[in-house]
N, C-alpha and C positions, 0 to 999 in steps of 0.2 A: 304967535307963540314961538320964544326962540328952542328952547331944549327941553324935552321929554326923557327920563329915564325908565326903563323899562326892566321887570323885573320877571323871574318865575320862582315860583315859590312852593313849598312841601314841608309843611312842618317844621318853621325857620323862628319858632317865637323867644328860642335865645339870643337872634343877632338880629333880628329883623329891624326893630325897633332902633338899634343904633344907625344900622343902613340908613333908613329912613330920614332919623334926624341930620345923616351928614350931607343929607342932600337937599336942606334949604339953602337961599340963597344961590342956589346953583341950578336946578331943573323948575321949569313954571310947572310941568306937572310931573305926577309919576302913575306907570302903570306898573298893577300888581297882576299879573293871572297865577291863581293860585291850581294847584296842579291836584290837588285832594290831600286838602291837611285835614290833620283828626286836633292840633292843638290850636292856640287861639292866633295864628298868622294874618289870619285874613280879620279879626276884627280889630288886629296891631297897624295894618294896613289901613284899613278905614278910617280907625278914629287917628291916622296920622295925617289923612286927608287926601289918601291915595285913591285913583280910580279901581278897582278890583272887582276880576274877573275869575269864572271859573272856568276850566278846561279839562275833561279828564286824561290822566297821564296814561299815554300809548306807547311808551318806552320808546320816544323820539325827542332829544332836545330840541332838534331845531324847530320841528315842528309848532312845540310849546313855544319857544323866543318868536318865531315869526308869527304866531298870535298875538304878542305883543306887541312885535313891530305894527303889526295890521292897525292897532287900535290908537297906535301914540298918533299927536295931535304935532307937535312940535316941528320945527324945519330940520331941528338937529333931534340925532338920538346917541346916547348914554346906556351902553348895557352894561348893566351893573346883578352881582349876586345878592341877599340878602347876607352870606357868610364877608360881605366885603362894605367897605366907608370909605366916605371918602375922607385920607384924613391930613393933606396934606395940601397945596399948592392956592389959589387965590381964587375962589369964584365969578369975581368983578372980571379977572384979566382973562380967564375960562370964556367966561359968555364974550367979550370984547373980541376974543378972536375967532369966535365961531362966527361975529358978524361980520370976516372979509370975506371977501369976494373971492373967487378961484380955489376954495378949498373942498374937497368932497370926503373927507378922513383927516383926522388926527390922534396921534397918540400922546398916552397918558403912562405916566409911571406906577407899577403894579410892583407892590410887596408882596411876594407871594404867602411869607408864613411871616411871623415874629422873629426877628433878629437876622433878617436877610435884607442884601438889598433889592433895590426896587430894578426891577427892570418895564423895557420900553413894549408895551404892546398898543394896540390900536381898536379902541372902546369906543370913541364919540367919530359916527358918521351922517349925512347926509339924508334922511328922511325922503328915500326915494324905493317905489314899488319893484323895482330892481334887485333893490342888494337885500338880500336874506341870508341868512345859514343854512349852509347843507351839512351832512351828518348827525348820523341817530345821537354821537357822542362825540366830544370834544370837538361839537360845532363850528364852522368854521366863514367867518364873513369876508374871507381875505378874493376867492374865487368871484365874486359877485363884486367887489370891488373893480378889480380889473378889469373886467367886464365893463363895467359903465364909464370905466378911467378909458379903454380901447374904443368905446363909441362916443363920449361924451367928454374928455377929458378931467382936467381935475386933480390939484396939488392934495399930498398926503402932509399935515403940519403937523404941529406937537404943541402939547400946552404945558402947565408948571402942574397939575394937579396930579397927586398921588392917591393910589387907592389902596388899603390897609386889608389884607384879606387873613381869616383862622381857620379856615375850613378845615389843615390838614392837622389841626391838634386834635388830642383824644384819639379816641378806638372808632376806626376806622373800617370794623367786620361789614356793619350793615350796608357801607358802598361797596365796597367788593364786592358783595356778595348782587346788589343792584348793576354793577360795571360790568361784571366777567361776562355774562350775554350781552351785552349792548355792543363792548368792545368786540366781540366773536364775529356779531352781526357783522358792524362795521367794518369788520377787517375782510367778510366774505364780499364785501361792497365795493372793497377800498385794498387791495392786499399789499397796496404801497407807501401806505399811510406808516412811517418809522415809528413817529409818537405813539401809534394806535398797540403797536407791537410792542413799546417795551411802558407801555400801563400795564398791557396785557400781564405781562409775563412777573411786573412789581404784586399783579394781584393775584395772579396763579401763586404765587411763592408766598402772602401770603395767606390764604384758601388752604396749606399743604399740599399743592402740586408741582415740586421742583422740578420733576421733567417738565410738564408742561411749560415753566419758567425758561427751561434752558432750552428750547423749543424756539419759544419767541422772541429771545434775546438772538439767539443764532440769526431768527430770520431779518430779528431788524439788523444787524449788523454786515448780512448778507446784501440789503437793500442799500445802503450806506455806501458802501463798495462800490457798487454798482451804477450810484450816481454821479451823475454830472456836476450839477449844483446840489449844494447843500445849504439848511437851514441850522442856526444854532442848537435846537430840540438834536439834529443829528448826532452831538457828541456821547448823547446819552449812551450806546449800549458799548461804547469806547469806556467811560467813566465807570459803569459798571463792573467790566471783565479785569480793568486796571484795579480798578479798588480790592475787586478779590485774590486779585493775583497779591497785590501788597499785604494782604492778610491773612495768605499761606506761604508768603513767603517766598513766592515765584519769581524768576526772571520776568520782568514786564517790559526791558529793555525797547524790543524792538517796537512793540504795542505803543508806548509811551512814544516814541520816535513817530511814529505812522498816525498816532493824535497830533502829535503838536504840527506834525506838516498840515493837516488838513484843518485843524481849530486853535492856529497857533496865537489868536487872542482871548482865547480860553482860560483865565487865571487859574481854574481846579488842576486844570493840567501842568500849570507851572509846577503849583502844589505837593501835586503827584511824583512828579521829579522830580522835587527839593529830597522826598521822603527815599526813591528809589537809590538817589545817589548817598543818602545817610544808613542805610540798611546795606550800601556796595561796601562803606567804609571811605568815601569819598566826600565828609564832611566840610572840606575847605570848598568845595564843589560847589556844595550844598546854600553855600550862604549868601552868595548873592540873588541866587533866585528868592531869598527868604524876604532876602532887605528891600527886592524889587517887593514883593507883596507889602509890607508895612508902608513903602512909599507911596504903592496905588489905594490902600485903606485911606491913607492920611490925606490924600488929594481928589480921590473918588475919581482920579483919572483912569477909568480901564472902558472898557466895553458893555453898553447896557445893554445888550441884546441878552446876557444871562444874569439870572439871580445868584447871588452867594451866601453862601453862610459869613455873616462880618464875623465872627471869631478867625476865618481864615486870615485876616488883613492885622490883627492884633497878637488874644492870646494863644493861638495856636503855631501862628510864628513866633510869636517871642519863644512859646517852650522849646522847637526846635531847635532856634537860633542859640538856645541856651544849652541844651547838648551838644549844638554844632562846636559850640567852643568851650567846653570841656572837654570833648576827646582831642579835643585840638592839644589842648594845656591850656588855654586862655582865661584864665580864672575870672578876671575884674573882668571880661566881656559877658562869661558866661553867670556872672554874678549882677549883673546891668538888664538882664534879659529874662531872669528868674522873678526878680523886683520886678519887672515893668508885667510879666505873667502873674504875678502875686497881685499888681494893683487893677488888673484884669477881672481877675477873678479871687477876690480874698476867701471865700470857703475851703481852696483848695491846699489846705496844710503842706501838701505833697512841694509846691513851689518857696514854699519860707523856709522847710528843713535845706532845699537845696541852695537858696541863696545864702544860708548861714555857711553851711560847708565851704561853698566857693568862697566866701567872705575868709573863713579861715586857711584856705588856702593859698591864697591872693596875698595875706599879709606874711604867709611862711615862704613862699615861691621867692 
């Protein structure tokens, strides 16, 4: 048996079922451990012709995933959510390359929500008693990997398959409210974990505890600092402090300066700058970092190690690029860019009133 997907499961009978089907032709079997659902998961599971187990939930992820690993049968395994499908790349050319030789990991393209791109993380590995996940929360296989990469060696490859996940639509109270002690735990476990600290502080804020938010954003920020190597997740509590500084109005100057040295293939932070240098009144500035964005959307050339929002590569550069050059005086430009935002997004009236303006300006100029 080449590949077993493995699952854990809690009351998932909105998306289970899709899961499920995007994983024929691609996994010989799938395990289910269901974690104590009250709706019908586990017989969406069965009659999909999945193995499915019970476990009760101890408020340990990994614990529950390496239950699952324990029971798969396959040489490869696929950890996949019920919130997630697979909905993109080739299954034939998927299973083809998990049959070379010298590989013990590969990664897979991961959309994190709707309308973002996909980035690279690392789901299909090796079906060895070794590599498990540690961590109560946002578990982690990457330690265990090395581990057996440092005794055993073993190439990390990549395949074409994308996975589609919606977990983060909707209201979002009842994990918060499941996350804020897991993450607490974890962080008394782990107090270096960056990622750990700024969930923490996204779900303190929102609970209603802003100190405790500016608490944790401090601390990962402090950890950040403090590091040698960094992981892309590290931009996080930089993108934060910057984003609020842009929306009081603050000098972000130096902050913006001190990201882009340390995450200068960062696109948000291009972004960030486009916007810093248009609010300085530094417009003409402003626009080639704008046109670099529409060129990386249109060629998908940038850096997969993060996900974006694709409106940053389209119409939230176009509307910039189309102020940029209006205050400029640039009418037909800023009239070229309002149009191309209008066929972006046609609900937004706000873009056809201003292309008509520049239209009538452009022909008075």
């Amino acid at each position: 048996m080449l590949l077993s997907a493995a699952l854990i499961v809690r009351d998932e009978e909105r998306s289970l079922g899709a899961c499920l089907a995007s994983l024929k032709g691609l996994a010989d079997e799938v395990v289910v451990v269901d974690t104590g659902s009250s709706d019908r998961s586990r017989q969406i599971a069965a009659e999909a012709g999945a193995r499915v187990y019970d476990r009760p939930w101890t408020g340990d992820f990994s614990a529950a995933r390496n239950h699952a690993l324990d029971l798969a049968r396959g040489d490869w395994i696929l950890y996949i959510d019920a919130d997630e499908r697979v909905g993109g790349g080739t299954s034939a050319r998927a299973r083809a390359r998990l049959r070379k030789r010298g590989y013990i990991g590969h990664r897979l393209l991961l959309r994190p929500r709707p309308g973002y791109s996909p980035y690279w993380e690392l789901r299909l590995f090796r079906n060895d008693p070794r590599i498990r996940f540690r961590g109560v929360i946002h578990e982690n296989i990457w330690p265990a990997i090395v581990s057996c990469q440092e005794v055993s060696g073993g190439l990390i490859g990549q395949t074409d398959l994308i996975l589609e996940h919606d977990g983060y639509e909707g209201d979002q109270h009842r994990k918060h409210l499941r996350n804020r002690p897991l993450l607490e735990r974890a962080l008394a476990n782990d107090p270096a974990r960056v990622f750990s600290w700024c969930h923490l502080a996204t779900v303190r804020e929102a609970l209603g505890d802003p100190a405790g938010a500016e608490r944790a954003w401090a601390e990962a920020m402090r950890l950040v600092r403090d590091k040698g190597t960094r992981r892309p997740e590290d931009a996080l509590p930089f993108l934060y402090l910057i984003e609020r500084g842009l929306a009081d109005g603050d000098d972000v100057t130096d902050l913006l300066g001190e990201a882009l040295g340390l995450f200068g293939s960062n696109l948000q932070f291009t972004w960030m700058r486009a916007r810093a240098l248009m609010a300085a009144g530094r417009a003409a500035e402003a626009i080639p970092l704008l046109e670099g964005l529409v060129t990386a959307g249109a060629t998908s050339e940038y850096d997969k190690s993060w996900a974006y929002d694709l409106r940053l590569f389209s119409v939230f550069a176009y509307e910039m690029l189309a102020a940029c050059h209006f205050t400029l005086g640039e009418y037909s430009a800023a009239l070229r860019y309002f149009q191309l935002a209008a066929g972006e997004d046609p609900s937004k009236l706000e873009y056809r009133v201003k292309a008509a303006l520049c239209a009538r300006l452009a022909a008075t100029g």
